[in-house]
N, C-alpha and C positions, 0 to 999 in steps of 0.2 A: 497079633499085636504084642509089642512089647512095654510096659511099664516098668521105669527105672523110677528105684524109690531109693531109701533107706530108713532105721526105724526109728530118727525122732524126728523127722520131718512134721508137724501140724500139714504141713502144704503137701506133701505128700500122700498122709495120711487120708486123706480126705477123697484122691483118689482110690485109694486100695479099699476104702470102706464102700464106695459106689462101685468099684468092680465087683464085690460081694453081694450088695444087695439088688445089684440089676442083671445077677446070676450070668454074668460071663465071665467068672472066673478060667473058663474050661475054654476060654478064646483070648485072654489075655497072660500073659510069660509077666509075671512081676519080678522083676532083678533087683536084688537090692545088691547098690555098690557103694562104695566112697565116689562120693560127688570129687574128690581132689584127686584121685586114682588116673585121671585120664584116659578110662574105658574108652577105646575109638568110636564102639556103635554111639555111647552116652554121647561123645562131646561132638559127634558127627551130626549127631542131629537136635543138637540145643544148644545152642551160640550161648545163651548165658549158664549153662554148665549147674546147674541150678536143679533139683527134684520137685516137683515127679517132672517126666518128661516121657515121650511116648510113641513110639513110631508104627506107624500104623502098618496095614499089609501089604500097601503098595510102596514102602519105605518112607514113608513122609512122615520127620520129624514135627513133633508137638512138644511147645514147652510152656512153663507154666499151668496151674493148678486149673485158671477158670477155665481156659482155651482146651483142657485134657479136658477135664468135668463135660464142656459141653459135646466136645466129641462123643464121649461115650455116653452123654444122651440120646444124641441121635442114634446110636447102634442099637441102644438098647431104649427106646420110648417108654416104656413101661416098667417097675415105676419112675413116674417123670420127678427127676430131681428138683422143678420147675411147677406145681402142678398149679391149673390156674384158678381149683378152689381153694379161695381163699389167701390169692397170692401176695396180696401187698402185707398184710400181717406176715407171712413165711417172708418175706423178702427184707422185712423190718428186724424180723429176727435172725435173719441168716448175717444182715448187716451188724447185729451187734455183735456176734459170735467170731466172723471172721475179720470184725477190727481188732478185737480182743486178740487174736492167734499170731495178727500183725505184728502189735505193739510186744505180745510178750517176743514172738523172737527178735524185734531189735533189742528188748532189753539184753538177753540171752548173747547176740552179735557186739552189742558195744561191751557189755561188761570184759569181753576181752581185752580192749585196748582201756578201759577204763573198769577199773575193779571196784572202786566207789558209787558208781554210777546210780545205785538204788538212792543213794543217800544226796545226790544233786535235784536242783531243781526241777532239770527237765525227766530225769529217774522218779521220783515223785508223781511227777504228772503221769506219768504213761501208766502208773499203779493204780492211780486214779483213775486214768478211762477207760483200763482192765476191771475194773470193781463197778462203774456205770454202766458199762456195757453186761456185768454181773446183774447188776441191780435190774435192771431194764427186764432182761431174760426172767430173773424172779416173777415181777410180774405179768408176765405174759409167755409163759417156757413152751416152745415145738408142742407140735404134734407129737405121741410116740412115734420111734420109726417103725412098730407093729403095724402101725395104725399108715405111715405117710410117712416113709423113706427119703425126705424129702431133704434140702439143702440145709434148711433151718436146723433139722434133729441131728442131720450127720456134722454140722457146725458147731454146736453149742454140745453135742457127745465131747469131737475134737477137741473145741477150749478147754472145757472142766478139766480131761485128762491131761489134757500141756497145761496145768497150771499146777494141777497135784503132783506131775512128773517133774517140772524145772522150779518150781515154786513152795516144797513141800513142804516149809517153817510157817506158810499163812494158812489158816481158813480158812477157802475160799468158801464153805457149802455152811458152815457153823449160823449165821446167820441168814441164812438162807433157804427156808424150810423146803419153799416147790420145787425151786430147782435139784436141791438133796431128792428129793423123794422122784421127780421126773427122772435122775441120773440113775436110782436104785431102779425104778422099772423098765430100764434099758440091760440090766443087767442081764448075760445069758444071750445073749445078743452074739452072733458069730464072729458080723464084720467087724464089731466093737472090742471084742474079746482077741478074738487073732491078728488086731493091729494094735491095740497099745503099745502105745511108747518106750522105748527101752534103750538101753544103752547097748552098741555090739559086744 
């Protein structure tokens, strides 16, 4: 298999962290390229040209995060990204984790065309449902992934680091004691350590 990434993808990210911790790193080729590069494999098999994207070993292109995600569930069942103790809490919290990763990269997309964009109305808003979706996780923060590798821990890993990476002038953990202190005992973490965020 092959996974196309690059390193600041959040959506990306998210795969490369579950090819680690569902130890098939040694059956999937992670390529990191320019998504704009026009690799033929990349764009031959992801119509929106978009990361991660994924082609499996019969050639069948995958695109998008969730539809990769669940593939490499099924290859790898165990541990299930999904698990079903205690699902609807992990589901509650994977939900605020990955609106959060949402909203910050449209911030990150429109401040291109709009460079004021923090400072408008709906720039505002999206800070705010980045910091409720904060707040939320505070009280009620994953499972470790020591403990439950699961959608929620590898979500709410992802956010915190996309917000300290593209967001570095806020706080996000200052008022925030559980979620600070859940993020410190993630620390040392492989899939977490050898996908942070980075500029090429």
């Amino acid at each position: 298999m092959i996974l196309f990434t690059n390193l600041t993808s959040p959506f990306a990210r998210l795969s490369r962290i579950a090819v680690i911790e569902k130890g098939l790193a040694d059956k999937v080729e992670v390529r990191v390229i320019d998504p704009w590069g026009g690799d033929p494999a990349f764009v031959g098999g992801n119509v929106h040209e978009r990361v991660p994207a994924l082609i499996t070993d019969d050639g069948t292109g995958i695109s998008e995060s969730a539809m990769v995600l669940h593939w490499l569930d099924q290859q790898a069942p165990e541990p299930a990204l999904f698990p079903q103790d205690g699902l609807a809490a992990m589901l509650r919290q994977a939900g605020a984790a990955l609106g959060a990763i949402d909203v910050m990269a449209a911030i990150i997309i429109t401040r291109k065309s709009a460079p004021d964009f923090d400072n408008m109305v709906i720039g505002q808003k999206r800070f705010r449902t980045i910091n409720a979706a904060f707040d939320q996780l505070e009280a009620a923060p994953p499972r470790d992934l020591a403990d439950s590798p699961d959608m929620a821990a590898i979500a709410t890993a992802t956010a915190l680091d996309y917000a300290a990476f593209r967001f570095p002038d806020r706080d996000w953990l200052g008022n925030r004691p559980n979620l600070a202190a859940w993020r410190a005992r993630q620390a040392g973490r492989t899939s977490l350590d050898t996908t942070m965020p980075r500029e090429a």
